[in-house]
Every structure is written in C-alpha cells, then in structure tokens.
C-alpha positions as CSV (number, residue, x, y, z in Angstrom):
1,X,35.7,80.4,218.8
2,X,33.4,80.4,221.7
3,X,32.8,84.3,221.4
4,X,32.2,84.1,217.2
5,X,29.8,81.4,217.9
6,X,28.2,83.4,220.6
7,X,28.6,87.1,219.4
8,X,30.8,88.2,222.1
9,X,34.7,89.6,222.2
10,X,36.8,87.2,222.5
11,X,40.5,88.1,223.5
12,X,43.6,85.7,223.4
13,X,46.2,87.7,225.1
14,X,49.9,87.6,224.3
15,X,51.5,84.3,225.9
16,X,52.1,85.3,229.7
17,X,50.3,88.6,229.7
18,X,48.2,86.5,232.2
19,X,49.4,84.0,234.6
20,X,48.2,80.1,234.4
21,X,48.8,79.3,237.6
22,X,49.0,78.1,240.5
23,X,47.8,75.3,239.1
24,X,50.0,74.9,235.8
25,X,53.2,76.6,234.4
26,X,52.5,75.9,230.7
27,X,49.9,74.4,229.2
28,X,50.0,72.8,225.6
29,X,53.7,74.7,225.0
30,X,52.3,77.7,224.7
31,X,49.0,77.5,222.6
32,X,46.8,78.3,225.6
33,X,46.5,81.5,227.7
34,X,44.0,82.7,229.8
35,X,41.3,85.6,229.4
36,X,37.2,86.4,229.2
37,X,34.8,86.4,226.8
38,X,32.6,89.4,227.2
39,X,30.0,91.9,225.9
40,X,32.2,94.5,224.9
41,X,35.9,95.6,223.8
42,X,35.3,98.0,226.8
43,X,35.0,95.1,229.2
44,X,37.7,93.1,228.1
45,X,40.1,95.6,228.3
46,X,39.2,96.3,232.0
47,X,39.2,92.5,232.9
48,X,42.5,92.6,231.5
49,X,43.9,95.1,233.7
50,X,42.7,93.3,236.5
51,X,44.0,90.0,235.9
52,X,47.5,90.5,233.9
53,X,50.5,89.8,235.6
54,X,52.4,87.1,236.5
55,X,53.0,85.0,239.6
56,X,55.5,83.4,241.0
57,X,56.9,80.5,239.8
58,X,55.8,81.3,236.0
59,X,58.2,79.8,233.9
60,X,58.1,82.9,231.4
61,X,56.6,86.1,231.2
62,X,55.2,89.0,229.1
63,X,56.6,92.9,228.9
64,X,55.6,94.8,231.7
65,X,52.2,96.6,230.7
66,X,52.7,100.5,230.2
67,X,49.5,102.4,231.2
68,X,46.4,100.5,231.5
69,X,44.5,98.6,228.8
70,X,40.8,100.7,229.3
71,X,42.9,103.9,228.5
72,X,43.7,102.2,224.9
73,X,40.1,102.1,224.0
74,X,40.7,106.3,224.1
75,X,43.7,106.7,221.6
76,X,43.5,106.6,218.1
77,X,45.5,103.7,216.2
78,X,46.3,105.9,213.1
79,X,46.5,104.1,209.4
80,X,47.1,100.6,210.1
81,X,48.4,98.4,207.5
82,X,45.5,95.0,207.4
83,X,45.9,92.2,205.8
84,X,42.9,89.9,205.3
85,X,42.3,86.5,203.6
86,X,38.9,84.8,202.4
87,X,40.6,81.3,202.5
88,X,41.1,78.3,204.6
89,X,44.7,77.9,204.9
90,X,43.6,74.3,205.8
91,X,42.6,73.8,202.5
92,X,38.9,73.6,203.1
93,X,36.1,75.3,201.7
94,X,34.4,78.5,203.6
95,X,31.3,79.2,204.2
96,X,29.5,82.3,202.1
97,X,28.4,84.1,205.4
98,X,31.9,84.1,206.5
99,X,33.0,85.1,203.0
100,X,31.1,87.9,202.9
101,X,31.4,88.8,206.6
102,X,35.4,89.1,205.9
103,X,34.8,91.5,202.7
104,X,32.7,93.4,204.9
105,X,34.7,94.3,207.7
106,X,37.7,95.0,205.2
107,X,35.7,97.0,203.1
108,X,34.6,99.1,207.1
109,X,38.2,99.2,207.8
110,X,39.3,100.5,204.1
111,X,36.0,103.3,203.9
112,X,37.9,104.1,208.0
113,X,40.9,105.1,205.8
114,X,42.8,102.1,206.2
115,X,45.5,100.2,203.9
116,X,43.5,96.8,203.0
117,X,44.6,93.9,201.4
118,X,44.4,90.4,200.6
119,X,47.6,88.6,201.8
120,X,48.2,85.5,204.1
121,X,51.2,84.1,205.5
122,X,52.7,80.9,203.6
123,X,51.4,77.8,204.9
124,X,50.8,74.2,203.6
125,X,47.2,73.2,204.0
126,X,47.9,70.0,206.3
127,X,50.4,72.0,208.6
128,X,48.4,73.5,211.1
129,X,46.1,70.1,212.3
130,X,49.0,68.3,211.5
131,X,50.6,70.4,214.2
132,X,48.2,70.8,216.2
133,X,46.1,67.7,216.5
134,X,48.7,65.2,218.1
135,X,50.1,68.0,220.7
136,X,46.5,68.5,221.7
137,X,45.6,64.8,221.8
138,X,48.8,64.2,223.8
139,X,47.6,67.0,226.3
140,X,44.4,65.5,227.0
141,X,45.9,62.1,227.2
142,X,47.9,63.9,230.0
143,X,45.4,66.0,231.5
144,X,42.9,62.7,232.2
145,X,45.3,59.8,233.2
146,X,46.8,62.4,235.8
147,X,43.3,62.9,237.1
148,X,42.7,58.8,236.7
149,X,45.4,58.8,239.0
150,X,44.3,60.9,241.3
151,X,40.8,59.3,241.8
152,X,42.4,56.2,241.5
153,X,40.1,55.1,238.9
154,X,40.2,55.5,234.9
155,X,36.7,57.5,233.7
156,X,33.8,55.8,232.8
157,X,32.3,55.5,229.6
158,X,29.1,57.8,230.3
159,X,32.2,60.8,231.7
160,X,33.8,61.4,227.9
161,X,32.3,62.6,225.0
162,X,33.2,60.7,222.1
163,X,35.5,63.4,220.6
164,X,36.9,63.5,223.9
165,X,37.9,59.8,224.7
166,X,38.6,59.6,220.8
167,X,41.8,62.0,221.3
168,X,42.6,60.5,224.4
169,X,43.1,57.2,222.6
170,X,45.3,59.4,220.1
171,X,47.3,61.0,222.6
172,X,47.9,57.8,224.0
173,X,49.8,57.3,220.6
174,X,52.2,60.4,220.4
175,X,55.2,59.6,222.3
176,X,57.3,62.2,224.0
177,X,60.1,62.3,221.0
178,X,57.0,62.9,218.8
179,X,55.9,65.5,221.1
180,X,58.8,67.6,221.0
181,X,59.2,67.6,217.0
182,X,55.5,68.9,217.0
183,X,56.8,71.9,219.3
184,X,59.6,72.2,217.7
185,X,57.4,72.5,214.2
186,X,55.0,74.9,215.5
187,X,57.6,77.3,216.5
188,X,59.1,77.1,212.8
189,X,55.4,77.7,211.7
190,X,54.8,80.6,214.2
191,X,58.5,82.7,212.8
192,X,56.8,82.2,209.7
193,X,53.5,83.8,210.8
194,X,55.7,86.4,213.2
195,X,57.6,87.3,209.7
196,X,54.3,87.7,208.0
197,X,53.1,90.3,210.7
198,X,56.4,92.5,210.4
199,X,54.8,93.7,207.5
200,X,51.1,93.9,208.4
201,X,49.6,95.4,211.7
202,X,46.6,93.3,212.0
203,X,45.5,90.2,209.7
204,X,41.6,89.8,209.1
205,X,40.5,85.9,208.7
206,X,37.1,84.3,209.3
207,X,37.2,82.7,212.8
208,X,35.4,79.3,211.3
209,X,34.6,77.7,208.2
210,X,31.0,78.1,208.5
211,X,28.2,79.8,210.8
C-alpha cells in the first residue's frame, strides 16, 4: 500500500524468504514479512539478494533461492496465464481510476500476448477484515503493553493516534482462544486463494479502493 500510494515497487516476499529477526520469530502468524519499497523492479530484486536468508533461531523458512533474483529480471516469463478482478472482494465500491488502471494493465499484458481474464478466488465479502481486523488489533494490543512494560509506564494520550489506541482497546478484547480460531480461519481462507492460483500464474487486483 505504501508503494501504490507513493508510485514505487512494492514487494511482499514469500513468508521466510527474509528473516524477522533477531528481534521476532513471527509476527502476526504469518501476515508480515520484511522487504523495501524502491524505485525500480531492478532494485528490489538486488535488495533481495542481499537480504534473504534466514537466521538462526527462525521458527520456519523458505526454499533455498536458486540463482540470484537480479538475474530474473533477464529471462523471459513465457505466456502466463493472469487472472484479474475489477471488484472489492470486501464488498465495497472501487474507485474509477483504479477501475480503469486494472483494465489497463490487463489490456498491456493481453496486447504482450498473454492469456487475460476476469476471475477471483471465492470469498465472502466480510471474511477478510473479519479475519483480519481482530488478529491485527490483538497484535498491537501485544506489541504496546509489552513496551508499557518495558518503560514501566502505559503511553500517554498525545503517543497514539486515534486509529492506533482505538485497536489497542480492540485487541484488548480478543482473547487467546479467539486468536487462534482467527489463525486457524485465515489459513482455511489462504488454501482457498492457494487453490485459486493453481490455475492462474499471477492475479491482477487494484491495490486500494480509491486513489
């Protein structure tokens, strides 16, 4: 999101291709990984072969790397199968601009001689902040009571933003079996996704609702 808002690559790597420590092991079961924003594809890809790998103590990690990521920007992906969808699987109406920025890119990629349709994975429109609202909350809740305890102090009203201290209050909620039926939810959700990409190489979506 950072990178569409900014006009930069952004790059979420496969979970593990680079390490989160020493600091954590996991963060947020798996939603978060760690990478760049940059100017260019070109860029990325080298700051990827710099920093993937894991360390020790990683609770998981990702298939060793054959070759280096740069040299990928050389070869030629041959047809790819894409897959792109103009609508918000939350339910929610999209913007025009990022209508229209969709159809063009698919259009690009079909005129490049790729096969292009319109095809999204099945999922309810509540799912996915049903999901992922509560496990995030109940990270934050997590991430500032352990630094509370650290300092020794809870933060003061002037150190949140009011999104932030309003999850915290509904992290403070979730409780840990609550937590572990989200997980447990979001991987059901992500085999349904990982089924979806069996058949599809890439899947085109807008990044946000609007501009």
């Amino acid at each position: 999101i950072p990178a569409s808002s900014c006009g930069l690559v952004g790059l979420k790597p496969t979970r593990a291709r680079t390490s989160l420590g020493p600091d954590y092991g996991d963060v947020l079961s798996g939603f978060c990984h760690e990478h760049v924003v940059t100017r260019t594809v070109r860029d990325s890809a080298a700051m990827l072969d710099c920093i993937h790998g894991n360390e020790p103590g990683d609770p998981y990690v990702a298939p060793p790397v054959n070759g280096r990521f740069l040299d990928e920007l050389k070869k030629k992906p041959g047809k790819l199968r894409i897959a792109f969808s103009k609508k918000n699987p939350a339910g929610a109406s999209l913007h025009a601009d990022c209508v229209q920025g969709v159809e063009a890119v698919a259009k690009q990629l079909a005129d490049l001689g790729h096969e292009v349709v319109e095809a999204a994975p099945p999922l309810n429109a509540d799912e996915p902040g049903n999901i992922f609202l509560p496990l995030w909350a109940a990270w934050l809740a997590s991430e500032i009571e352990g630094e509370a305890a650290r300092r020794g102090r809870g933060p003061k009203d002037d150190e949140l933003e009011p999104l932030t201290r309003g999850l915290w209050e509904v992290g403070k909620t979730v409780s840990a079996a609550q937590y572990l039926m989200l997980v447990k939810e979001a991987q059901a959700l992500t085999r349904r996704i990982a089924s979806f990409m069996q058949t599809y190489d890439v899947w085109l979506t807008p990044t946000l609702a609007a501009p």
